[in-house]
C-alpha positions as CSV (number, residue, x, y, z in Angstrom):
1,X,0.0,0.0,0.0
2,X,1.1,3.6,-1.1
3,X,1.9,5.8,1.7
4,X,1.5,9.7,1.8
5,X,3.1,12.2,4.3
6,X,0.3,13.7,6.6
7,X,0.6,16.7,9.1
8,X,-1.2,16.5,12.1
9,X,-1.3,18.6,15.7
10,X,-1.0,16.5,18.8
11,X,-1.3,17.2,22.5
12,X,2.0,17.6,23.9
13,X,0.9,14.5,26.4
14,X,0.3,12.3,23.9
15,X,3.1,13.5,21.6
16,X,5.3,12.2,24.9
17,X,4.2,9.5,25.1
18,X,4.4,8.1,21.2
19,X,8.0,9.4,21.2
20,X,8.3,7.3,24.8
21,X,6.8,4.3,23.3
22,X,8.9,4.8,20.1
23,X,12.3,5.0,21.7
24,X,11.4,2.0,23.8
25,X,9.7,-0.3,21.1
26,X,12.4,0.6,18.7
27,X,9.7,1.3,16.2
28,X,8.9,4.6,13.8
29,X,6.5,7.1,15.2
30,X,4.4,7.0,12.1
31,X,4.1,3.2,12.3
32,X,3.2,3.3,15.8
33,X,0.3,6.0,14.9
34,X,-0.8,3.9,12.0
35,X,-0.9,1.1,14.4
36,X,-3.1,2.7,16.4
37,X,-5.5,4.1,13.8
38,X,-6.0,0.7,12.8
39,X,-6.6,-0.7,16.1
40,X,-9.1,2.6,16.9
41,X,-11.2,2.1,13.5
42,X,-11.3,-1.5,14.2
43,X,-13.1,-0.9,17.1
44,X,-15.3,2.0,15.7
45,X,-16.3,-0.6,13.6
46,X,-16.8,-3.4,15.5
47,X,-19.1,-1.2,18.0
48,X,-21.2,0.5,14.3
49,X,-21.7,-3.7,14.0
50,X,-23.0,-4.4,17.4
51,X,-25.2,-1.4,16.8
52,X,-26.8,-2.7,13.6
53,X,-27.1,-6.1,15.0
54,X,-29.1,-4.7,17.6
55,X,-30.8,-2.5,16.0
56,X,-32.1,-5.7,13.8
57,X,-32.8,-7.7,17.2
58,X,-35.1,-4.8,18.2
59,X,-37.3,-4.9,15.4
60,X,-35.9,-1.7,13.2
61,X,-36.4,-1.2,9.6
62,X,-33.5,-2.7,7.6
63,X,-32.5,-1.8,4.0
64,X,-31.2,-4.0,1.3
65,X,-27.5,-3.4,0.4
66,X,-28.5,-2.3,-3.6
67,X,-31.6,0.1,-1.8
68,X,-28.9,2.3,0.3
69,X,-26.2,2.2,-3.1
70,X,-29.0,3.7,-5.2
71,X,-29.6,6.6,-3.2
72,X,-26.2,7.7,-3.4
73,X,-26.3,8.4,-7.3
């Protein structure tokens, strides 16, 4: 996968604490930030599941894969 330079304004807490972890992992800041941009949208998106599914279980209107494409064009 292609990367591309970002720029991005961090708390100096948390700016701390990446170049903490990066010193003591041995590993790149940016790869450590990736890292855990992954890990966050994998939970975003795990919990936007567990929403639907329950949303389903209560009895809530669902829509068809094709239906909620269609309305985008």
């Amino acid at each position: 996968m292609a990367k591309r330079k970002v720029c991005f304004t961090l708390s100096k807490s948390i700016l701390d604490e990446l170049n903490y972890f990066s010193e003591e992992l041995g590993e790149r800041k940016s790869c450590l930030v990736e890292k855990a941009l992954d890990y966050y949208f994998s939970c975003v998106d795990f919990k936007m599941t567990e929403a639907s599914i329950e949303s389903v279980r209560n009895g809530e209107k669902t829509y068809p894969l094709e239906d909620v494409f269609e309305k985008d064009k």
